[in-house]
C-alpha positions as CSV (number, residue, x, y, z in Angstrom):
1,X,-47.0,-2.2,-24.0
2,X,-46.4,-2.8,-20.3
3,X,-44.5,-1.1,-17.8
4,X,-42.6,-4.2,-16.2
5,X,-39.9,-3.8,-18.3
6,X,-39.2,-0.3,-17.9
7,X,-39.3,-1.6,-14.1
8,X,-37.0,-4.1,-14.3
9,X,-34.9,-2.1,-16.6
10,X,-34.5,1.2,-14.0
11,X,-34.4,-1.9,-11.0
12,X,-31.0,-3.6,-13.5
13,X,-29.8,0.3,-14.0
14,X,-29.6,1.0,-10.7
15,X,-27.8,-2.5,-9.2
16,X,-25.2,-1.3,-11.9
17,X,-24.8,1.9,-10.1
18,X,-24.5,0.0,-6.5
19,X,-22.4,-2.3,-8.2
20,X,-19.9,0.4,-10.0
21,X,-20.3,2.2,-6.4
22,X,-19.1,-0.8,-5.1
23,X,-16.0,-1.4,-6.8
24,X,-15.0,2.4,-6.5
25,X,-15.0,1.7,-3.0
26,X,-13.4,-1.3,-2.8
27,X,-10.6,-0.3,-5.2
28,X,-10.2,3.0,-2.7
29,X,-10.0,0.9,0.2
30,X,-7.4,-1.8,-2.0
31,X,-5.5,1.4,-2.9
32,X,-5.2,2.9,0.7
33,X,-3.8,-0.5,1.5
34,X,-1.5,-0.5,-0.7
35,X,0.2,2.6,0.0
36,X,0.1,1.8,3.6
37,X,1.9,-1.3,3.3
38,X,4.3,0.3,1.0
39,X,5.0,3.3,3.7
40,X,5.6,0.6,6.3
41,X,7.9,-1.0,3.9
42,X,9.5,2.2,3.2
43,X,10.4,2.5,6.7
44,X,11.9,-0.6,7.5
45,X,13.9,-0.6,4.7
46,X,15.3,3.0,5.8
47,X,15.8,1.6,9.8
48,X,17.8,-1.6,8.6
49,X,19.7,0.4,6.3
50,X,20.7,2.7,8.8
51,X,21.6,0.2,11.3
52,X,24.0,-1.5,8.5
53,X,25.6,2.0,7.9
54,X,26.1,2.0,11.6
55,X,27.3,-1.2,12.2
56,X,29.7,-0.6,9.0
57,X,31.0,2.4,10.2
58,X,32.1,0.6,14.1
59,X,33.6,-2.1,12.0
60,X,35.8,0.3,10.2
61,X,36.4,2.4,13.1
62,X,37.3,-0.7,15.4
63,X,39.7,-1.7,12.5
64,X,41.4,1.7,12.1
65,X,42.0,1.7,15.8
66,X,43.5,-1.8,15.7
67,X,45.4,-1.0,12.8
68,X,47.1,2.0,14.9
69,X,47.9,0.0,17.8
């Protein structure tokens, strides 16, 4: 009985760790991304939206005050 493969077993064991360590981090970073990019999203989305309600809004008001005239 030798001891190599208990080596090589501990030595496979613990590149599983690094490796599971390493896709726990890189699915963190991935997810941080994501939510990012969605906030950003978020907020354009809200600024053109508001600029349509404005530009909505003068249209109707312009036409109102034609319509008076």
């Amino acid at each position: 009985m030798g001891f190599k493969g208990i080596d090589e077993a501990n030595a496979k064991g613990s590149a599983g760790v690094k490796m599971t360590q390493a896709v726990e981090k890189s699915f963190d970073t991935s997810k941080e991304t994501v939510e990012e990019t969605a906030k950003s999203a978020a907020e354009v989305v809200d600024k053109t939206m508001s600029k349509t309600a404005k530009k909505v809004k003068e249209s109707v008001s312009d036409k109102e005050s034609a319509a008076e005239l």
